[in-house]
Each structure stands twice: as C-alpha cells, then as structure tokens.
N, C-alpha and C positions, 0 to 999 in steps of 0.2 A: 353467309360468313364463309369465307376460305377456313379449307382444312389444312391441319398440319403440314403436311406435303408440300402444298401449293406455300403457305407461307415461307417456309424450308427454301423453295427455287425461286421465289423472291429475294430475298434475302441474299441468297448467294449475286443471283443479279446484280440487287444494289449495291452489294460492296465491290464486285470485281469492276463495274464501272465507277466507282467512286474512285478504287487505284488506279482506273486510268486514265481518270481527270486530277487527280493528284501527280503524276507523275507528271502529266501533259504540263500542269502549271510550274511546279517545281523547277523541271526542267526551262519553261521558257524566263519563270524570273531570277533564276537563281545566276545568270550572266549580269544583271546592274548589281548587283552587291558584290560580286566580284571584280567589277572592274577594274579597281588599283591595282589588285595581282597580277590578273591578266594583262594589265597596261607595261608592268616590268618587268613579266617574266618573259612576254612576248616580243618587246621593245615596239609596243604599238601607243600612239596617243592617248588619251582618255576619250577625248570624243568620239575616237571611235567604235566606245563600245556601242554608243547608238546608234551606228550602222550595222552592226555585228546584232545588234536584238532585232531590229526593223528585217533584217535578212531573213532570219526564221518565222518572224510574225508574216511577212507577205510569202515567202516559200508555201508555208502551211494555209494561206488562202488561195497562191493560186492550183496547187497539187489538188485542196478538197472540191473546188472548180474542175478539176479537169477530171476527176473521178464520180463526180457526180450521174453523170450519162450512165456508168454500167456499174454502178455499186450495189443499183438491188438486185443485180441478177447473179449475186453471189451469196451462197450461205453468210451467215455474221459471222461465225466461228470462225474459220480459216483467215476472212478476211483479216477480221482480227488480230489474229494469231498474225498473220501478214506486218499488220504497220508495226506492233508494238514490237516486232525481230525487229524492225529498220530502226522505228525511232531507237531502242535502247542499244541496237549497233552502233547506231551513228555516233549517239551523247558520249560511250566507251569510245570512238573513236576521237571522239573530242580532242581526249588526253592525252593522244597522242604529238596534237600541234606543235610546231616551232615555230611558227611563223602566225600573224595574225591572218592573212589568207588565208592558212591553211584552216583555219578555225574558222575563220568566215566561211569557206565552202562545208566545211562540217556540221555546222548551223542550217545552213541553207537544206542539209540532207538529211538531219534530223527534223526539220520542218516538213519537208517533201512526206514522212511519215505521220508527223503531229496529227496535220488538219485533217486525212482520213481517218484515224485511230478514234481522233473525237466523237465525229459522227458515226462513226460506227458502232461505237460506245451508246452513245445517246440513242439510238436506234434498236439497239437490242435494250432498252432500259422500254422504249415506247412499244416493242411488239412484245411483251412477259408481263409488263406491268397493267392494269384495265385503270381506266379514266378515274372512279371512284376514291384509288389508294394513290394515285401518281403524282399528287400535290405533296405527301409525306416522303413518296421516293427518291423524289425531286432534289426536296429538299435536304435528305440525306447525303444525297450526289454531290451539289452545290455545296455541301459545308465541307467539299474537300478541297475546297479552295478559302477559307479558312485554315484546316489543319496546316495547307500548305506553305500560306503566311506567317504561322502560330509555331510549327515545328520545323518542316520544311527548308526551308531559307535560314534561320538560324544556325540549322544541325550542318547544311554545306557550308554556312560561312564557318560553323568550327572545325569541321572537317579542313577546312583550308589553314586555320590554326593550327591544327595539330600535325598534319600531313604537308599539303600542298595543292593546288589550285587545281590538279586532275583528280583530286581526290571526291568532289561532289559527282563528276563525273562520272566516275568508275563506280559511283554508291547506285545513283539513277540507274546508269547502265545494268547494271547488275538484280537492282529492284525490280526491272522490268520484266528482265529476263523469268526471275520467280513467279511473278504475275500471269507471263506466257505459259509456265508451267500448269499453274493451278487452274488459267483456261484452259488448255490444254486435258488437264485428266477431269475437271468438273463441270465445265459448260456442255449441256446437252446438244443436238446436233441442233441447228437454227435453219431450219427450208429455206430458198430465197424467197425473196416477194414478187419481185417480177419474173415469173416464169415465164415471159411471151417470150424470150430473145432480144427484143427490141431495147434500144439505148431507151431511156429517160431525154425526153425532149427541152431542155434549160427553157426553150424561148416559153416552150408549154409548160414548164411548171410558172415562170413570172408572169403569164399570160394571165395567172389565177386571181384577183383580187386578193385575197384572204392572203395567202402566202405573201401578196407583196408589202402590204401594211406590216405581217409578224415580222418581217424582214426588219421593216422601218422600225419598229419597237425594239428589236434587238440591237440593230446600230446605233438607236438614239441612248440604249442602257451603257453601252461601253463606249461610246464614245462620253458621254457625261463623266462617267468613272474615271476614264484616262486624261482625260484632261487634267483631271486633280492627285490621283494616286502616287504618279511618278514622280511629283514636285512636293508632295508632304513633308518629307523625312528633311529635305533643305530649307524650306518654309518653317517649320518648327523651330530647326534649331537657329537659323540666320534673322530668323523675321520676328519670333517669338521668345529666342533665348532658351529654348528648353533643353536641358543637359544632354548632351550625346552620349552618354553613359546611361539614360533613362532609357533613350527610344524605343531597346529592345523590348523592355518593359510596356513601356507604352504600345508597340503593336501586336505584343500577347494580348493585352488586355483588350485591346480592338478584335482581333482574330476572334478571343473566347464568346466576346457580346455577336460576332457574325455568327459563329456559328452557332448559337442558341436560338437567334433570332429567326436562322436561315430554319432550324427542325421546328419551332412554334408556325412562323410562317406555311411550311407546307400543310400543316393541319390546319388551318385557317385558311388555305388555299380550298382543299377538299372540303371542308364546313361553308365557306361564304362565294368561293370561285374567285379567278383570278383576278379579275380587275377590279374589285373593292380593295384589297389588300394592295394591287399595284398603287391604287388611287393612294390609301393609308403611306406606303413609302414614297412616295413621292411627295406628301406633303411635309412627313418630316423631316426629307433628305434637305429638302427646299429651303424650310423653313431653317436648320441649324446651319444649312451652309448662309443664308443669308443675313442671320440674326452675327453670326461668330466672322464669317472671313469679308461678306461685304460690308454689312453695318460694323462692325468691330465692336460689336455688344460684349460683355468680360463674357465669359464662359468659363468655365475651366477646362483645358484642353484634354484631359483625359476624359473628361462627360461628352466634350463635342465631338471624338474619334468615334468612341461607344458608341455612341449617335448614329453619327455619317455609316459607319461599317455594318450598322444593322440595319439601317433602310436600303444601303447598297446590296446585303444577300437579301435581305425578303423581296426586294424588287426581282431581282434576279429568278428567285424560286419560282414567284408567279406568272413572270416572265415564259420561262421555261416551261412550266405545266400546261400554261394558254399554246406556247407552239407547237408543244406534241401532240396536241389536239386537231392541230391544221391539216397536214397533208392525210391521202390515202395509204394506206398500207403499201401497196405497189410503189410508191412515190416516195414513201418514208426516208431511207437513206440519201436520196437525190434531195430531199427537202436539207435534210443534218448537214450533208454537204455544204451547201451552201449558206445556211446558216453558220457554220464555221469560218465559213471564209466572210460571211459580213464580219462577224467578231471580231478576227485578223486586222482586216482590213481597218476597222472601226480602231481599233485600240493604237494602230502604228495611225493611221488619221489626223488621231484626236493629241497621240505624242510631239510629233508636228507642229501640230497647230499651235501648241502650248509652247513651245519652244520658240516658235515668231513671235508668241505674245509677250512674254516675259523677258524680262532684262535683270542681269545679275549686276548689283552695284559692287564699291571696291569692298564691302566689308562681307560680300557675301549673299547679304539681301535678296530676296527679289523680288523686281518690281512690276505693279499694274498687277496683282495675284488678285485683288479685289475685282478688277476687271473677270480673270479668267475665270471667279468662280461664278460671279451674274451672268457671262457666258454657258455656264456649263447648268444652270439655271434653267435656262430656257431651253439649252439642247435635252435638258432630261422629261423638259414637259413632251417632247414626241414621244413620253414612253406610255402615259398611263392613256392618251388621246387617242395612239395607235391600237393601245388593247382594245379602246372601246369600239373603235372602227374594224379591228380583224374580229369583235366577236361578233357584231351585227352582221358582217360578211356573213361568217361563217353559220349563223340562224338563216340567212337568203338564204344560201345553197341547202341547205339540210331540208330547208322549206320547199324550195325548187323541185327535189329527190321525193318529198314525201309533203304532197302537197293535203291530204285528208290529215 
C-alpha cells in the first residue's frame, strides 16, 4: 500500500495534468461555438472557422512530431513550464486579432505549444504514476475532457455574452498562466530519461510493433468520435427537432454520464485490464449508435447521448492506460509525442471526411448521417482489435526480455 506522502504526489500529479488537458481542450474547442462572433467581429466567413480550428489541430501535430526526437532529454518540469508559457501566450494573444489572419497565425502558435504540452503532460503522469493505480489516474485525467464540455465551453460562450469574443481568450490565457505557477512552486524536479544525448530515432520507435498497433487504436478512437461529435448539435436540432434552448442542457447531461463513467471505467481498467473494458465500450458505443442513428430504432435522445458519451470516455481511459504501458521509459515522451500528433491528425481526418459525406438540405437537414454513423462503426472496431493485437505484442517482447 502507498503511504500518505506518495499518495499526496500523486495526487498533485493527476490534477496538474488533468489542467493541462483541460485547458489543452477548452482551448482547441472553444473556437466552433464561437464562430458567429468571430465571423462579425472579424469580417471573416463562417466556413472559415473550419479552417481556423484544422490550423491549430494540424500545427499541434506537426510541432509534437518534430519534438519528439529530443523531448526526453529534457527534464519534464521546465519543459512544461516551456509549452504551457507559449500555449497560454499565444491564446491571450488571440485577443488581440483584427483580422481573421491574424487569428489564424495565432492559432497556428498556440497549437505549435498544444501538441507538446500534452505529451509532456501525459508523460510525467506515466513516470509518478506505477501500472497498478494508472487505470484510476487515467481516468481522472480523461474526465477533464468532460469538465471541459460540461463547464468549459459554456462559461466561454457566456463570457462572450457578457464581455466579448476575446474574453474566453484572456480567461484560458490567464488560467494557464496560474497553472504555470502552481507547477512551477509544486512540481518536484522530473530527471530526464534519456540521459545518452542521442535524439530518439522516429523511424526506431515505429520500427516497434507494439507501438505501431497503439498508434492504430488511438486513431481508430478519434477518428470514430470525430466523425460524429462535430455534426451532433446540427443533427439534433435540424434532423431530430430538439429545441436549441435544450442542448446546453442536453450536453451537461452528456458530459456528467462521461465523466462518471470515465472515473468507474479506470477502476475497472486496473481490476479487469484494458481491453475487456475496451471490448465492453465498444460494444455499447456500437450498438446505440446503430440501434438509434442507423436503424432509427425511437430511443430517447437524452438516454442515447448518455450512452454514446460514456462509452466514448471508458474507451478512451482504457485506451490511454494500455498506451502508457507501451514504450520504455527512455522512449516515453518520444512515444506521447507522437501519440498526440496521431490524435491531431486523427480528429481534423475524421472532420473532413464527414464534411464530404454529409450534405445540408434547404431546411437545415443533414444528409446520408446514417451513412456516417455505420461508417464510424466500423472505423471504431480498429479500436478494441488493436488493443488486442498491441497487448499480445507487447507479452512477445516482455517474453523475449525474460524468457524463464
């Protein structure tokens, strides 16, 4: 049993990386709910807020990509302390825009920071945390993307009510800043891991089996999610009729079911291990999106969000838990890396692709959804098939290492 102490520096652990995947998320979704502001006060189109979010999503994948080669040969602290100054510079800079350009390269600069900050995050959660408790820690991390859905995005869009459309801006900016602080006078000093000098070799880490499958289970997770998340809130109300004065209602109540599901889930990670549980949300995600959007069995649409949003975090958790188990310590942050940048990449992907598929009729509508969701169907069965294939990998090599 951990003693007090050690629970104590856990603890601090999981919550300072939980702010910084809160902020990380906040920050990247809180631009599509703003869009009509930013569309007038900028005199930019509306489509193109979806150039203006794809900007920061692919920034922060290709940035975690290029920092991958020498990130563990830096303490975590500093580094840290490093993206989260840029990201929450940059987001305050935001506010500054008059121009949609000008906020598209500020996007781009606050991404440049994101997709390190993550992995670095995640990384000092895998070298503090031991294998035993990290399905629980996980899952405390992950439901801060819940909170972020839940509080988050709301509290900017009121901010923009009350103030004006730099004002979520200057809130992030500012939160991160305190964040910076608290690592800053509380986070213990973090050794590097790679102490050789030597870069981390990309082509040697994907050379790895095992890493390359976790890959494929984490792009196959967000890319399934993204296909369907972005297009919800229009779906509901154009395709379903459900009042627009509800929704916000409607995605608390989603958020509260993810994240309870997301804190049961990690403890049922560490009691059963990850891919029974991954197996378990996959079959429910499956099954409600199939029963409700492609068969259009009645459902009621507040039980089938419930639904969808808590097999989305428990996948997630166990998702998470199985890939912090992949790389070596040495390798750790080089592995985070690029794991973020699949995520990136994955989620602007999958936005894409849904936007080829779909067609908005005159009243709003939109069409062939039953399509995208038996699509996103099959793209999430690479999630629970992959875990099974990166854990019998990862029994070879352990077997390999330790063959008595």
């Amino acid at each position: 049993m951990p003693d007090n102490q050690t629970i104590l520096s856990e603890r601090l652990i999981i919550w300072l990386v939980a702010a910084v995947q809160f902020l990380n998320i906040v920050d990247f979704m809180m631009i599509m709910p703003l869009g009509p502001d930013l569309a007038t006060a900028l005199d930019i189109a509306p489509s193109d807020i979806a150039s203006i979010t794809a900007a920061y999503t692919f920034a922060a994948a290709i940035s975690a990509i290029v920092s991958a080669k020498k990130i563990d040969q830096f303490s975590r602290k500093p580094a840290l302390l490093f993206f989260i100054l840029g990201l929450s510079s940059a987001t305050m800079i935001a506010s500054l825009a008059h121009t949609g350009t000008q906020l598209l390269l500020c996007r781009v600069l606050a991404g440049c920071f994101a997709g390190p900050a993550t992995s670095v995050a995640f990384s000092l959660l895998i070298d503090n945390i031991p294998e035993e408790r990290r399905g629980r820690a996980m899952g405390k991390v992950m439901g801060a993307f819940s909170v972020a859905a839940v509080a988050g995005v709301p509290i900017g869009m009121q901010l923009t009510i009350w103030f004006s459309w730099q004002a979520p801006f200057i809130t992030i900016g500012c939160s991160g800043l305190v964040v910076l602080f608290i690592i800053l006078l509380k986070l213990p000093p973090q050794p590097a891991k790679n102490i050789t000098g030597n870069s981390i070799s990309i082509t040697r880490l994907l050379s790895q089996p095992a890493i390359r499958s976790s890959y494929l289970m984490t792009a196959g997770a967000m890319f399934a999610g993204f296909l369907l998340i972005p297009n919800f809130s229009a779906y509901f109300q154009y395709n379903l009729g459900y009042p627009h004065d509800s929704i916000g209602t409607l995605y608390l109540t989603g958020g509260i079911g993810s994240f309870f599901a997301m804190r049961l889930s990690g403890h049922m990670v560490d009691r059963f291990g990850s891919t029974p549980v991954g197996w378990f949300a996959w079959v429910l995600s499956a099954g409600t999106i199939l029963i409700s959007l492609v068969l259009h069995q009645p459902i009621p649409l507040l039980l089938f969000f419930i639904l969808f949003m808590s097999a989305n975090g428990a996948r997630n958790v166990a998702i998470q838990a199985l890939a912090s188990k992949v790389p070596p310590a040495s390798m750790r942050g080089a592995y985070m890396s690029l794991q973020s940048a699949t995520r990136h990449l994955s989620t602007g992907g999958a936005a894409l692709l849904s936007s080829q598929i779909l067609t908005t009729a005159d009243n709003g509508s939109l069409i062939d959804f039953n399509y995208l969701a038996a699509i996103t169907i099959a793209v999430s069965l690479l999630v629970p098939v992959s875990m099974i294939i990166t854990q019998q990998r990862m029994q070879l090599v352990h077997h390999e290492k330790n063959p008595s």
